[in-house]
N, C-alpha and C positions, 0 to 999 in steps of 0.2 A: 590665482584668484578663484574663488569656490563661484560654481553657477547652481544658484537653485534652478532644480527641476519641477517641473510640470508632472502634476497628478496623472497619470496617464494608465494606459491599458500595458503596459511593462513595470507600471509598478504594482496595478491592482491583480496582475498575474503572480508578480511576487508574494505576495499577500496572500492569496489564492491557494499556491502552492505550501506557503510554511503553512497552511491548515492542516495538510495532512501530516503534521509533524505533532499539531495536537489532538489531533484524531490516533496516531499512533500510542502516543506518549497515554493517550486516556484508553485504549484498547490495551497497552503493556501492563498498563497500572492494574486495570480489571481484570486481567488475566493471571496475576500472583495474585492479588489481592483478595481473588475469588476462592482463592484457595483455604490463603489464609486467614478470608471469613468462614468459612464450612469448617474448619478446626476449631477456630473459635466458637462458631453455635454451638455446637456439638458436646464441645469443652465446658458450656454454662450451664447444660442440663444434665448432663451424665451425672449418675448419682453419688459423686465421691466429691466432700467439700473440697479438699484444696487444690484438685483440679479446677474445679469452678472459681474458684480465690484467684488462682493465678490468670483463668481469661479476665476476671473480674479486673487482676491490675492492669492490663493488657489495654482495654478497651477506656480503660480512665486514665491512662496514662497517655494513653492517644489521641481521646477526644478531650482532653484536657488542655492540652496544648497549643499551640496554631500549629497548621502543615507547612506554614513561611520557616518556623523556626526548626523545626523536625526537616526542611530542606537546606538550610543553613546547616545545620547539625550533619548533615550526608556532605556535604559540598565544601565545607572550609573546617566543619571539625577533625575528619581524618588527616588531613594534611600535618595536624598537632603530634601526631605520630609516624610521619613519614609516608603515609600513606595516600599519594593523589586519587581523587574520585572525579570523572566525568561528570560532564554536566547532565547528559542521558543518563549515565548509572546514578547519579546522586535523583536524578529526578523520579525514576523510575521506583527508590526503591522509597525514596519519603511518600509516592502517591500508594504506592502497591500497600504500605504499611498502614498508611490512613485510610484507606479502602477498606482493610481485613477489617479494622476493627471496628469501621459504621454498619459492614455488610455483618458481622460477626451477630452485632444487635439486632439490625432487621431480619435476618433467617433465624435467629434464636425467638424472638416475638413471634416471629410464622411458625416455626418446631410448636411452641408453647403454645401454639392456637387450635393446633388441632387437636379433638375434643381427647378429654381421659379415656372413652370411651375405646376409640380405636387401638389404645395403646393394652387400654386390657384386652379387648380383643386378639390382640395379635401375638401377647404372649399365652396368651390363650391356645393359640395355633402351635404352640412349644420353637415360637422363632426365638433365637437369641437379641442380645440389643443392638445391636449392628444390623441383622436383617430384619428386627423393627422398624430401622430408620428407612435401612434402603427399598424396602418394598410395602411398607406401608404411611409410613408420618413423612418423610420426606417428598412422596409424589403428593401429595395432600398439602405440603406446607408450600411448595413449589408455586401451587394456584395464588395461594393467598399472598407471595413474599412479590408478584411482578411489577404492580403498582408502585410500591415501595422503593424495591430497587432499581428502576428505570428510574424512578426520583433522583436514586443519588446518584445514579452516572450523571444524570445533566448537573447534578451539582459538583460532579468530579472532575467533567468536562471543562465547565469554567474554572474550577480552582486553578487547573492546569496552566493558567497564564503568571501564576505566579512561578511559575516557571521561568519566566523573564528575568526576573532578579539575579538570576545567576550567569545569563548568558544565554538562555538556551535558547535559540532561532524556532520558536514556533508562534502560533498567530498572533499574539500581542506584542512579541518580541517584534516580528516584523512589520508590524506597523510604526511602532517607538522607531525601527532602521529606517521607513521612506518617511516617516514625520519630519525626522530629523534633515531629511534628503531634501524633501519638497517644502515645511514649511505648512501644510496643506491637512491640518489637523482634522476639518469638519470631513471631509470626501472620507478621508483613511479610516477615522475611527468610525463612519457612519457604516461603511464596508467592512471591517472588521464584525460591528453588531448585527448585523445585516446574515454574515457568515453564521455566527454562534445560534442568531435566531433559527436560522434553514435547518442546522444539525439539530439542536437541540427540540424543536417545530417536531423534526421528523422522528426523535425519540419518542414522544410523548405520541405520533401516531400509531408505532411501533407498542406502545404500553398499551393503547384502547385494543389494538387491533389483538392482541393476545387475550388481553383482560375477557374478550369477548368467544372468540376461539376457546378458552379455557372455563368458560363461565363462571366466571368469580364474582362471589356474591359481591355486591356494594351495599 
């Protein structure tokens, strides 16, 4: 005979605790993804067209898409070829990938922001275009790209529940586990928004407090 349970402080510790599964899960993501935005800016402005074609399909073929279906795609397409993929590795690598290609755009607008001027400047200095970027457009685009991308982490944050559909035990996922336990929908998911509020709250402190540090115009 199944006993519903009572909302209690063992299950909102549960809940608690699979946070830091989507705080990992959204730190793993931004840490490839970081990467493979910076290849991508870089890749849209460099002066050679079909480099810039191919971030070009890159980034349309990514933001074109949903991340639900580019997660399905990691998680039950390879299987089509014998290949099992985790539900951390399938997650990992459909966020890291939707990452590269939004962060690709937002450092590529901050690259493109800052003024012509500096750029003749600095080959002016006889620097090649690589120590154009590193020691002068990129500490300059830096300022301007914080706002932006603290944006999209909190929108990367939350995507990350779609993470659930597959299995993966982190904050939304463990709610849908003690929902199902207790019955007790309004506590759970008001605790779950509760949680996403606090992180995401604190990112957006996290964006003023640099924006200002940094002085960037508004």
């Amino acid at each position: 005979m199944n006993i519903i349970r009572e909302f209690g402080t063992a299950e909102f510790l549960f809940i608690l605790v699979a946070a830091r599964w989507t705080i990992l899960l959204t730190l793993a993501s931004l840490a490839i993804g970081s990467v493979i935005g910076l290849l991508i800016a870089v890749m849209r402005i460099v002066p050679l067209r079909p480099i810039n074609w191919l971030a070009l399909a890159y980034i349309n073929l990514l933001q074109g898409t949903p991340v639900l279906g580019q997660l399905f795609l990691f998680f039950f397409g390879f299987s089509i070829i014998g290949i099992e993929v985790g539900a951390w590795a399938a997650c990992v690598a459909a966020f890291s990938l939707y990452t590269g290609a939004f962060l690709g755009e937002i450092w590529r607008g901050s690259l493109q922001s800052v003024p012509r001027t500096q750029w003749e400047a600095s080959a002016a200095m006889a620097l090649n275009y690589g120590q154009r970027l590193r020691y002068v457009i990129i500490p300059q685009a830096v300022r301007l790209s914080v706002a932006p991308t603290i944006g999209f982490i909190v929108q990367l944050l939350k995507n990350t529940s779609l993470a659930s559909i597959v299995g993966f035990v982190e904050l939304m996922r463990a709610a849908q586990l003690m929902n199902g336990a207790t019955f007790s929908p309004i506590p759970i998911y008001l605790t779950v928004a509760a949680i996403y509020f606090i992180i995401c709250f604190s990112l957006s402190q996290v964006s003023q407090h640099y924006e200002r540090t940094l002085h960037v115009p508004r």
